[in-house]
N, C-alpha and C positions, 0 to 999 in steps of 0.2 A: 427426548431423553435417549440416554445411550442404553444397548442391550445390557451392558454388564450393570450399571446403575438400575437399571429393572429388574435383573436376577437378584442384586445381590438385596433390594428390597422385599422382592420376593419371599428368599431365604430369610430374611430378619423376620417378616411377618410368620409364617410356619413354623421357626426354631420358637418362638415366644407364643403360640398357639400352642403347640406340644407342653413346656413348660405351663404353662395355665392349666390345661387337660391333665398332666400326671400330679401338679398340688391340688386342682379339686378332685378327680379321680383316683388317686394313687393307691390309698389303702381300702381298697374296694374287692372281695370277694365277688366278680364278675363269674358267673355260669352261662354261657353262653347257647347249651344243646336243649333245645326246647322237645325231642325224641322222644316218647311213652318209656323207655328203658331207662334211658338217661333220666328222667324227671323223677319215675320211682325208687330207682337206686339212689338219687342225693335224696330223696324223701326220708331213706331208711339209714341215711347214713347218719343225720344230723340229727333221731333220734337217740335215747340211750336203750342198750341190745340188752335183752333176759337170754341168759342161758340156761333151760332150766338142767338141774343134775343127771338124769337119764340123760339127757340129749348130749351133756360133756363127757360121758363113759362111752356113749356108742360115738361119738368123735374122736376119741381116744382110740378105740378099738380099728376106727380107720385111718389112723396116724391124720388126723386132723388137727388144727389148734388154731384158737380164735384169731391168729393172722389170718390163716386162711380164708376165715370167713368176714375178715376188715378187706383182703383184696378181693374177696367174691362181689362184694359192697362197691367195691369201686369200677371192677370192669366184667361181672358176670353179665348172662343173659335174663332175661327175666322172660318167660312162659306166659302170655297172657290167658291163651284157649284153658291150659290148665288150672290157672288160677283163679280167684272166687273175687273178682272186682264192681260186685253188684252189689256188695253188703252196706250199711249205712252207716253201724258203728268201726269193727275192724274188716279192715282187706287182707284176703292174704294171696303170695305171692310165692310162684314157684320158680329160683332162682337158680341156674346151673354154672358152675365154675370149675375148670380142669387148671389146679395147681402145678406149678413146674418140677418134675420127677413124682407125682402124684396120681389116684386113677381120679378120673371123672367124678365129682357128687352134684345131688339136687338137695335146695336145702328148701322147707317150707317155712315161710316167717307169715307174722301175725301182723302189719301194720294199722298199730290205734294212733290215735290222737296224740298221745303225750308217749309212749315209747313200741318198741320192736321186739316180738318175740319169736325166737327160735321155735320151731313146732318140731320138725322133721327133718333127719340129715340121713340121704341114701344114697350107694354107690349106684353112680348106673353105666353099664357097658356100651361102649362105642359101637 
């Protein structure tokens, strides 16, 4: 058999392998970072978030708003030493995120079972 007759069967079996893979795979939410940060942060994202009223006055007071804390969700840090990940019903987590033109906050959430609650939002200096 000739090279090109081998490539281009090659290419036919791969382009029709792909094609198979994106119709059973295509509409698939793939997470791929298996990371203690990463796994808690989509843990708390896919929850639905309590903001109790105190805690949206003193976010208010620190020109924060609940974007802010949907992108803290998405690429903050998350504090394990600090946080209380030995409990059996809720964990909580101390999560730090510097907004762009913002100062620095740590916010403390409640992760239970069925949803995510805000506890504690503080400025903290670099």
């Amino acid at each position: 058999m000739k090279f090109w007759k081998k490539l281009l069967y090659y290419l036919l079996g791969v382009g029709l392998g792909t094609i198979m893979v994106m119709f059973i795979f295509g509409d698939r939410n793939i997470q791929c970072s298996y990371f203690p940060n990463d796994r808690v942060l989509y843990d708390l994202r896919k929850k639905e978030l309590t903001i109790p009223a105190e805690i949206e006055s003193r976010m208010q007071a620190m020109a924060l708003d609940t974007a802010d804390i949907n992108r803290m969700l998405l690429s903050g840090k998350v504090h394990f030493k600090e946080s209380d990940t030995q409990k059996d019903s809720c964990k909580t987590y101390w999560i730090s995120y510097k907004p762009d033109g913002k100062e620095r906050f740590k916010a403390l959430l409640e992760n239970c079972a069925d949803k995510a609650t805000l506890q504690k939002v503080k400025a903290v200096s670099e």
